[in-house]
N, C-alpha and C positions, 0 to 999 in steps of 0.2 A: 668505544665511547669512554669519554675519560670522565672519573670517578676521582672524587673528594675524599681521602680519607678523614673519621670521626679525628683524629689526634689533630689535623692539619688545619682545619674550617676553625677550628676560635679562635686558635694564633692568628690564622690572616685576619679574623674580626677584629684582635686587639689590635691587629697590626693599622687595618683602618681607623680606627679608633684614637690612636696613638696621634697618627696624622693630622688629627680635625685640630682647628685653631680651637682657643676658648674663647667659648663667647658669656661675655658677663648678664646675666638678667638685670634689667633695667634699666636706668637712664644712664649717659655717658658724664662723667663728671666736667666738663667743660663749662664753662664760665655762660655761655646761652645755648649750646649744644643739649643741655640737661636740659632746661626750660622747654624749651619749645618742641622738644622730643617728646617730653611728657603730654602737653599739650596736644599732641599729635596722636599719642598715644590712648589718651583717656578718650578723646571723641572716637579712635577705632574701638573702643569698648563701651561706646553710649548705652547699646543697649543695656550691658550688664549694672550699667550704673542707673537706668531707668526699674531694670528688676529689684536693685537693694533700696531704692527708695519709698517699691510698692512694698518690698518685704517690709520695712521700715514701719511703715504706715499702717498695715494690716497688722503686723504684730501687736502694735501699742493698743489694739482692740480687740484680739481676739477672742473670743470667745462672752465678749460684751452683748447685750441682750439691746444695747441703744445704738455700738457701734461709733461710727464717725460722729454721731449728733454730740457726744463729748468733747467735742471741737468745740460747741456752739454753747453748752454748758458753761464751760471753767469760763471763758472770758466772761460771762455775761453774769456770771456768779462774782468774780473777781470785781468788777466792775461796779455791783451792788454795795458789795464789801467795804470797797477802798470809798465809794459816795457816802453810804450813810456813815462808814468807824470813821474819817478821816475828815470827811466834808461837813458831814452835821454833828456827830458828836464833840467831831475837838477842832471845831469850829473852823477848818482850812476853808469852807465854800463862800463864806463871808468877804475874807479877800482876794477870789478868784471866780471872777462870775465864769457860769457854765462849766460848772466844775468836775460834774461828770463828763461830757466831752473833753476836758481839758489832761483830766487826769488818764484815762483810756485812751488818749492818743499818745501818752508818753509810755504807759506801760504797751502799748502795741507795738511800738518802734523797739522797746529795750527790750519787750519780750522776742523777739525775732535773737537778735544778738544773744540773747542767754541761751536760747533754745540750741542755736549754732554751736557755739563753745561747749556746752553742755554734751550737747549729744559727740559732739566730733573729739572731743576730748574721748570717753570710750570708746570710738568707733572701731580704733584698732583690734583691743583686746576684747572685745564683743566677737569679734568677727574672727579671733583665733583660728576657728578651725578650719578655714578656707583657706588663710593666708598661710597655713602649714600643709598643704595639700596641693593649691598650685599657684600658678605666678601669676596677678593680674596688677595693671599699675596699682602700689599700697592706696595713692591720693586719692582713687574711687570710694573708699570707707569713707575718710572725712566728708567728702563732698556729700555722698548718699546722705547722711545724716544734715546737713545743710539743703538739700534737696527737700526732705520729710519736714525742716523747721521751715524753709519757705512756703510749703502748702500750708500748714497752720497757720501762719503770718498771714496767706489767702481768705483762711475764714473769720479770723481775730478783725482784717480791715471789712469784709464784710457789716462785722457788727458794730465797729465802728461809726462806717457808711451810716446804719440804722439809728444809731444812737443820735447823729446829724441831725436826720429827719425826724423822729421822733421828737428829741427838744426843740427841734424848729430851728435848730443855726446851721444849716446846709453853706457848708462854705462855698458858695456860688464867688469866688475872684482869684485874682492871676496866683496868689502867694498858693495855691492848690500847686503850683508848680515846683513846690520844696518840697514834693512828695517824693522827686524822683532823685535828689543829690542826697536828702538822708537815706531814703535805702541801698544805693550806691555806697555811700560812706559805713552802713554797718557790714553790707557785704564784704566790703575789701578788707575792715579789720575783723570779719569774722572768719573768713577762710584764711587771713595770715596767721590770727591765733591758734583759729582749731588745726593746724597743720602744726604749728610748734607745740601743740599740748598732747596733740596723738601722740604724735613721736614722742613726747617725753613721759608719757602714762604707761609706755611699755616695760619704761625702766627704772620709773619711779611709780606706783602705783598707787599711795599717797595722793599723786599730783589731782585726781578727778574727785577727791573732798575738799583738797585747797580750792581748789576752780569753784565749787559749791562757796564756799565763805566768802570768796574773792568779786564771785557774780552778787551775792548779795550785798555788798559793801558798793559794789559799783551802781546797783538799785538806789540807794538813798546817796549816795555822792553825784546825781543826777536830778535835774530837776520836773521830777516826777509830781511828789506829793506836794513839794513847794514849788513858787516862779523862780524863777534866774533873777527879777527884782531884787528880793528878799535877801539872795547872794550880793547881792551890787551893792547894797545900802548897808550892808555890814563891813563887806571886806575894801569896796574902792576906795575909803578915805585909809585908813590904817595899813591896808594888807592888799596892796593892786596888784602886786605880783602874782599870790594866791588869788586871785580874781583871774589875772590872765588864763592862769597855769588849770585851774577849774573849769572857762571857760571853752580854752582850747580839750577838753577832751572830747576828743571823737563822739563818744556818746552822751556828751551833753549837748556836744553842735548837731544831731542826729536829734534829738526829743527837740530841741528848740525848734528844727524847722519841720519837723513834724506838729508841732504848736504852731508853726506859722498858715499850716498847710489846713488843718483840720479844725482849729479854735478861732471862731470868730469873736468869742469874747474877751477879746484882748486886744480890744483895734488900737485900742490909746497903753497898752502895755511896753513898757520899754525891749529892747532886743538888743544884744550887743551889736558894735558897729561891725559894717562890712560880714557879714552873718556869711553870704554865699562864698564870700572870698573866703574866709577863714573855715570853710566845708571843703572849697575847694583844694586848699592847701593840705589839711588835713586828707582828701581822699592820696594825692601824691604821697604822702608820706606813707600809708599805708600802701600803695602798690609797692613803693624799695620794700616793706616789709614783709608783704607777699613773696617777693623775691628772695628776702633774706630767708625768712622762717623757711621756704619751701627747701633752701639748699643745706640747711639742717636736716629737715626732715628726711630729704636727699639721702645725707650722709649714713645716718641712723638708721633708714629700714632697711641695710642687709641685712642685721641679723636680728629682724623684728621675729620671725618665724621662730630659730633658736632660744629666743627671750619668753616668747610663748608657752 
């Protein structure tokens, strides 16, 4: 029987070793190759992206004695807040009937979008110490944290819903149908951001204070506490350009029709023209950026683990 000497068995191991092609972890850089690999990739790892979601969600309560019901809180606290400081004290509800409805539908739509950037913005370097330990597609971090802000955006619309009912303007008509192109529209530029801001938090870390200053600035350059009127009547005669250029932001055409969708008290309120076309165009430009962002992002996390 023929016997392996100890000197001869690693050599032949290195020897095979030596042989094996290299294979690169991750996506192939190819121009749709990469795309649709990934794509490929993150649904064979749903589940794991179903587990960081629930981690997600449970963490942000643990050890909470009310738990999830702080969902149900902060909006409904917020909501209070932004009606009587905003609405009754510095008199906004005056020229904007149903002003609670009005104003909680635009913070529901933008709070989703913040939530997203926010959280996926640290998602990377949160999650440090898995992505230094083994390979799983990076895009799963952002995504989980976009995952965790669309179930909050689930119970924020709930109270919403109530808030309808409650004042009695149940938007019972077709514009309920703007519900589904504004959050279509935040989603695509939120998953294009929060993938260019993961990646860039790795190596600038800076970048998830700026995204704080920069989400609150995009707050009040939306027409949250004021109407899009208000904007029209100032800027259309002097300044159309800065009307367009305002108007076309994603996240102001995303709160308008989410005011078309949920505010019945603005039946006789102006809207820019062509409102769904100009969401529409706005979602296409956001999918090339999905694209773009993502083939940054691409680039970037080989050496997210070493930047770690």
């Amino acid at each position: 029987m023929a016997t392996t000497t100890p000197s001869t068995a690693p050599g032949e191991r290195f020897a095979r070793l030596d042989s094996e092609p290299m294979v690169v972890a991750g996506q192939p850089s190819k121009v749709f190759g990469g795309t649709f690999g990934i794509v490929r990739e993150i649904f064979a790892h749903r589940q794991l992206l179903d587990l960081l979601i629930r981690r997600d969600l449970k963490s942000r309560y643990k050890d909470s004695a009310l738990g999830f019901v702080w969902t149900l809180i902060r909006p409904i606290t917020q909501l209070i807040i932004y009606y009587f400081v905003m609405g009754q004290i510095l008199g906004a509800a005056r020229s904007i009937p149903e002003f609670a409805v009005y104003i909680f539908s635009g913070l529901t739509i933008y709070g989703l979008f913040s939530e997203m950037i926010a959280g996926s913005t640290s998602s990377i370097v949160s999650n440090g110490g898995l992505i230094k330990k083994v390979y799983t597609p990076r895009e799963i971090y952002p995504l989980a944290s976009i995952g965790s802000a669309l179930f909050n955006f689930g119970i924020q619309l709930v109270v919403l819903v109530g808030a309808t009912i409650v004042t009695g303007a149940i938007p019972w008509h077709w514009d309920i149908l703007y519900f589904f192109p504004s959050v279509l529209l935040v989603l695509v530029y939120g998953v294009a951001f929060g993938l260019l801001l993961a990646a860039l938090n790795v190596y600038l870390r800076d970048m998830q204070y700026l995204v704080e200053v920069l989400l609150m600035l995009a707050m009040w350059a939306s027409p949250i506490v004021y109407s899009w009127s208000m904007v029209s009547d100032r800027l259309a005669a002097s300044h159309g350009w800065l009307l367009q250029l305002y108007t076309d932001n994603p996240i102001t055409l995303a709160v308008l029709g989410f005011h078309r969708a949920f505010w019945i008290g603005g039946a006789d309120t102006p809207y820019p023209d062509e409102l769904l076309l100009r969401m529409g165009i706005a979602t296409l430009i956001g999918l090339v950026l999905v694209y773009a962002f993502h083939r940054v992002f691409a680039r970037l996390q080989g050496n997210f683990a070493q930047e770690l």
